[in-house]
N, C-alpha and C positions, 0 to 999 in steps of 0.2 A: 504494500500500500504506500502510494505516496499521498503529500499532504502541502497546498498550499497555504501557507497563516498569515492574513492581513494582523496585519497590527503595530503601532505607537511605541514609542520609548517613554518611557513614566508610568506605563500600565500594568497594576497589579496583576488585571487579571490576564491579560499580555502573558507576561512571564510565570504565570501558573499552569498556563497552559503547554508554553515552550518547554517548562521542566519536566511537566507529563510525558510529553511528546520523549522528550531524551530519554527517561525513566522507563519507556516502553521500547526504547531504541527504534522508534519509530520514524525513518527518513522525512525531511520536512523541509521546502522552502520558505522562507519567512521574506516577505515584503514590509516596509513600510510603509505607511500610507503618510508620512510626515515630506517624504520623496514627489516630486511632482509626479516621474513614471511609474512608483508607485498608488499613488490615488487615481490616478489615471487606470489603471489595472484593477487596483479596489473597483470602482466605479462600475467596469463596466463588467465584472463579475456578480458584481450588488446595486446592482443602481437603486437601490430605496432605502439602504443601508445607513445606519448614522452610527451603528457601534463597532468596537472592537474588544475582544479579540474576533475573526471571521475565520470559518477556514474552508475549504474546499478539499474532497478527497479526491484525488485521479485516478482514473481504474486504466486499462490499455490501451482501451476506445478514446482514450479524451475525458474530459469533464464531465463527470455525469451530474445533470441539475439535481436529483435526489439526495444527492450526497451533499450539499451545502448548510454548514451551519452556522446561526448567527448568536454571537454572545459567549460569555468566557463560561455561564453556569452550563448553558446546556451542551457548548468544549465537553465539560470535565466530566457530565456526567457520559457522554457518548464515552467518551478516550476511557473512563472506569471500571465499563462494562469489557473491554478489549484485552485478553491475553497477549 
């Protein structure tokens, strides 16, 4: 599984999720959205989007929309359920 994460610098729930993510040794590129070509990418991943942390899983096909989640609670409980 990979794992794209929008997300800030100063964010709690940012980096609780990042640490999960390690913690599962789970591969993951992290974007900023503080970046212009980051926000730009946030954007147009999430266009209605106003939080972070975000993330997107990639399955082989590409992007799949089902897999999109918003917010660092409902992150941690997805990533908690995961061996």
């Amino acid at each position: 599984m990979n794992v794209i994460m929008y997300g800030q610098p100063n964010c709690a729930s940012c980096s609780a999720v990042k640490s999960m993510l390690k913690a599962k040794a789970i591969d993951y590129e992290y974007i900023d959205i503080t970046d212009p070509n980051g926000y730009d990418a946030y954007k147009s991943d999430f266009p209605s989007a106003r939080v972070v942390p975000t993330m997107v899983i990639v399955d082989q096909e590409g992007i799949s929309s089902d897999l999109k989640i918003i917010g660092g609670n409902p992150i941690v409980k997805y990533l908690s359920v995961l061996e």
